[in-house]
C-alpha positions in Angstrom: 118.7 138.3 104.7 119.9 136.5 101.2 120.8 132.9 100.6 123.7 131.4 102.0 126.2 130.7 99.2 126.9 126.9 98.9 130.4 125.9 98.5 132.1 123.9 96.0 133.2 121.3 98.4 129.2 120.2 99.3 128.6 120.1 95.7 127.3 116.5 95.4 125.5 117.0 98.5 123.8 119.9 97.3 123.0 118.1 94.1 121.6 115.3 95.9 119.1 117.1 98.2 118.4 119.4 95.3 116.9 116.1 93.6 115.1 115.1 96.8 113.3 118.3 96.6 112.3 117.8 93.4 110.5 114.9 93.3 108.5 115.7 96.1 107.7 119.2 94.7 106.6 116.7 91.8 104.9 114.1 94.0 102.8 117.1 94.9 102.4 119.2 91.7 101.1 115.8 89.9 99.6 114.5 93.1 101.4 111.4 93.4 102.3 109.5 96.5 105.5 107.9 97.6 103.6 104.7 97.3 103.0 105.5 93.0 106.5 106.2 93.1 107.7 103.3 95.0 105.7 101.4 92.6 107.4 102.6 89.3 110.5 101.9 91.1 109.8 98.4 91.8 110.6 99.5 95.3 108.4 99.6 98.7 107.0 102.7 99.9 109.1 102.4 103.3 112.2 102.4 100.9 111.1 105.4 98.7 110.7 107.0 102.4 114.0 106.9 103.2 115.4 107.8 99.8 113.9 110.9 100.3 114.9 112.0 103.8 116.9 115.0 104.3 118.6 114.4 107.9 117.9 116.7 110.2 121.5 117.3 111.3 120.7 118.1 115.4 118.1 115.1 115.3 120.0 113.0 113.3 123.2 113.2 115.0 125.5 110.4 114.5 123.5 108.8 112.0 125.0 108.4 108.6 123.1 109.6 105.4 122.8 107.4 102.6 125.4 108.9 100.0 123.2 108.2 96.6 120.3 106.6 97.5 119.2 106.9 93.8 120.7 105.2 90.5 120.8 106.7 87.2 118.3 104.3 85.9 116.3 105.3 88.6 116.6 109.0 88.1 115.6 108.1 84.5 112.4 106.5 85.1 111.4 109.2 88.0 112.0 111.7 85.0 109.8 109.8 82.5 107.3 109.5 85.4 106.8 113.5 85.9 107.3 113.9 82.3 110.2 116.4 83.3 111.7 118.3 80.1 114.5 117.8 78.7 116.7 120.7 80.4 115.2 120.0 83.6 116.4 115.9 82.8 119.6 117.3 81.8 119.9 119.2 85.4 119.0 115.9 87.4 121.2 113.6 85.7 124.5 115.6 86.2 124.4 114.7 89.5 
């Protein structure tokens, strides 16, 4: 079975989970853990954790998801922390 197409009208949301993704594929690649990352956010680890949750739409029912939990300026510094390249910066910040 191939991937189901993702429609123009979830863009954002796409975009945003898409990000999510990626810094945990990060956290993991560079073995890093949300508690480095909360810390070059200036954030607490608890906070990072729910940054990065993807709701669980049958668990999660009724529960409203954070719209942008990240700021550009954030974005910036988690792509100075991986050392991501520039297209790959270039991706994330079009969000």
């Amino acid at each position: 079975m191939g991937k189901i197409p993702r429609i123009e009208a979830k863009k954002k949301e796409y975009k945003l989970k898409d990000l999510k993704k990626w810094v945990k594929i990060k956290m993991a690649e560079k073995n890093k853990t949300q508690a480095d990352v909360a810390k070059v956010l200036d954030l607490s680890q608890g906070r990072v954790s729910q940054m990065l949750k993807v709701p669980d739409p049958k668990r999660d029912k009724g529960k409203k998801e954070e719209k942008d939990p990240f700021s550009y300026g954030q974005v910036l510094i988690l792509c100075d922390f991986f050392e991501a390249d520039s297209d790959e910066k270039a991706r994330l910040l079009t969000l």
